[in-house]
C-alpha positions as semicolon CSV with decimal commas, in nm:
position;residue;x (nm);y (nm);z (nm)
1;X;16,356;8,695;8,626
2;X;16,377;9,078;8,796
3;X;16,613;8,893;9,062
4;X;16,849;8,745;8,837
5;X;16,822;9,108;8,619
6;X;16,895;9,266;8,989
7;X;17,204;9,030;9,025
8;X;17,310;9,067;8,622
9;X;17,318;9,444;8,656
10;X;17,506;9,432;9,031
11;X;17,777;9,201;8,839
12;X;17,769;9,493;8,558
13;X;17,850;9,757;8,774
14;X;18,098;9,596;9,018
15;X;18,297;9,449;8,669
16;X;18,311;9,831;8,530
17;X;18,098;9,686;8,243
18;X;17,881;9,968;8,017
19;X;17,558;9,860;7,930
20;X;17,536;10,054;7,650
21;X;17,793;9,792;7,531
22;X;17,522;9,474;7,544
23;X;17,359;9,417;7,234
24;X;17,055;9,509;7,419
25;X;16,990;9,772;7,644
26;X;16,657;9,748;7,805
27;X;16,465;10,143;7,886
28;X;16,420;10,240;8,207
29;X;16,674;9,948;8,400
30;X;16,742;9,863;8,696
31;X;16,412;10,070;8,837
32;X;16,157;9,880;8,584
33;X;16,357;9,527;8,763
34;X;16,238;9,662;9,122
35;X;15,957;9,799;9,009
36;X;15,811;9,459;8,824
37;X;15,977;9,237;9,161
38;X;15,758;9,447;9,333
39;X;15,458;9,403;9,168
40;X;15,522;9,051;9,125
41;X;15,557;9,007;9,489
42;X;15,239;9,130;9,582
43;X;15,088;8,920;9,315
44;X;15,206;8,625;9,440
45;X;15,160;8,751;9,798
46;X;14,762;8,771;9,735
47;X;14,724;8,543;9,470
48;X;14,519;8,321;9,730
49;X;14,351;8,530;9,938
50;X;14,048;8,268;9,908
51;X;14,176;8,088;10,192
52;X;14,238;8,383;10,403
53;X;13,858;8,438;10,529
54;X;13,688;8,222;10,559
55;X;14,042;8,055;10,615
56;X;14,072;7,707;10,477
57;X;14,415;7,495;10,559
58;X;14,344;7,294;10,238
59;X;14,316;7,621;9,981
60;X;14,600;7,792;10,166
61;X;14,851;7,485;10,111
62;X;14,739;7,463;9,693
63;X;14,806;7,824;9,675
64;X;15,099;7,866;9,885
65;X;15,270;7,538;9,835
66;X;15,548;7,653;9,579
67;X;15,629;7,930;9,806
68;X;15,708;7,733;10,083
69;X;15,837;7,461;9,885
70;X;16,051;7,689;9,702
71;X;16,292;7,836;9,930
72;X;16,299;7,500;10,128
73;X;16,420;7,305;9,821
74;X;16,703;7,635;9,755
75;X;16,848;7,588;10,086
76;X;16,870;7,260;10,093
77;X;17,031;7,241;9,762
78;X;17,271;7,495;9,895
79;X;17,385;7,335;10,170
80;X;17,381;6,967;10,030
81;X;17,603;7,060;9,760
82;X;17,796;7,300;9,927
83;X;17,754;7,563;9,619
84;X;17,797;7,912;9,740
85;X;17,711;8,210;9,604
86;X;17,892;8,422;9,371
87;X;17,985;8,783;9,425
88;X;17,938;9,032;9,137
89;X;18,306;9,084;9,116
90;X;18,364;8,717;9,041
91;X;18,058;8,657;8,810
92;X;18,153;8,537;8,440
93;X;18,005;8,760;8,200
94;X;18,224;8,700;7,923
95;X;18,256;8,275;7,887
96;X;17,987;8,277;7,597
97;X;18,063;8,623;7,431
98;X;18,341;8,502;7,142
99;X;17,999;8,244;7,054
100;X;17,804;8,520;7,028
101;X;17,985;8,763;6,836
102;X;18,051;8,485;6,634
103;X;17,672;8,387;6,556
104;X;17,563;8,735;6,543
105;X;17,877;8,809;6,218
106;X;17,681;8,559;6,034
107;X;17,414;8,817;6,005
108;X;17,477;9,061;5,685
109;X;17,174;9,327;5,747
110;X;17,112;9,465;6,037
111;X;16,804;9,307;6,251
112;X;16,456;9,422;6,167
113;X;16,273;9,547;6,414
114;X;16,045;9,338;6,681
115;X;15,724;9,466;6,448
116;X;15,853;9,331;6,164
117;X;15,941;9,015;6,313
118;X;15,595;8,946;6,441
119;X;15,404;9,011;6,085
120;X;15,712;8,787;5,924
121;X;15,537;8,544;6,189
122;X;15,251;8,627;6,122
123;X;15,264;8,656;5,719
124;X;15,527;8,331;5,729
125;X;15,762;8,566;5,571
126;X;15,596;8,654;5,248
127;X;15,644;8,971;5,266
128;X;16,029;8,987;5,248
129;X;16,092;8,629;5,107
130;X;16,489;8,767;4,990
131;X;16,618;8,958;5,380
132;X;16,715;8,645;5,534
133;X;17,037;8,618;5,383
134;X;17,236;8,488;5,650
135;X;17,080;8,086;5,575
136;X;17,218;8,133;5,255
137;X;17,550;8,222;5,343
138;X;17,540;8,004;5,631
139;X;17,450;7,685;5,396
140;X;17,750;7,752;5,175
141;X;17,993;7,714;5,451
């Protein structure tokens, strides 16, 4: 997920595209991307280190499988299919974004926080049974 941030925000920058324009704007990005791909990578990296000492052939292939298996399988499907990759210049960032400004001008209130969408969860929405107009509206159409 931080890689395809990584790439997202590359395709951003090289398209002259704001961020402050997206509906969401994330704190702290692109550092909190590296940061986490960092952190992930050295979880991953020592995830099994079990097999390490004593080393054990059979625990280092069930923790390390995927990783092999992984980039093998990403290749291959590369060069089977002949897909290449795309450059941030030529990256579409736009195809779905007259969908989503559609869906999100059904809305007539502004989103609630994510707070008040977890007790709604939590609370099955009892506490503000009238908010959700947008079904309504949506249901007369």
């Amino acid at each position: 997920m931080c890689i395809t941030y990584i790439f997202f925000y590359r395709a951003l920058k090289a398209q002259g595209i704001d961020r402050k324009t997206l509906p969401y704007c994330g704190w702290f990005q692109p550092y909190s991307a590296y940061i986490g791909l960092a952190w992930m990578f050295t979880i991953v990296c020592t995830f099994g280190y079990s097999s390490y000492l004593p080393w054990s052939v059979s625990n280092f292939f069930i923790n390390y499988t995927m990783l092999i298996l992984a980039p093998i399988l990403f290749i291959g499907w590369k060069l089977i299919h002949r897909t290449k990759f795309v450059s941030p210049r030529d990256a579409d960032l736009v195809w779905e974004r007259p969908t989503v400004d559609a869906y999100e001008a059904t809305f007539l209130e502004p989103p609630v926080g994510f707070w008040s969408e977890m007790i709604d969860l939590l609370t099955f929405g009892k506490l503000n049974k009238g908010r959700d107009k947008r079904a309504a509206s949506v249901a007369q159409m």
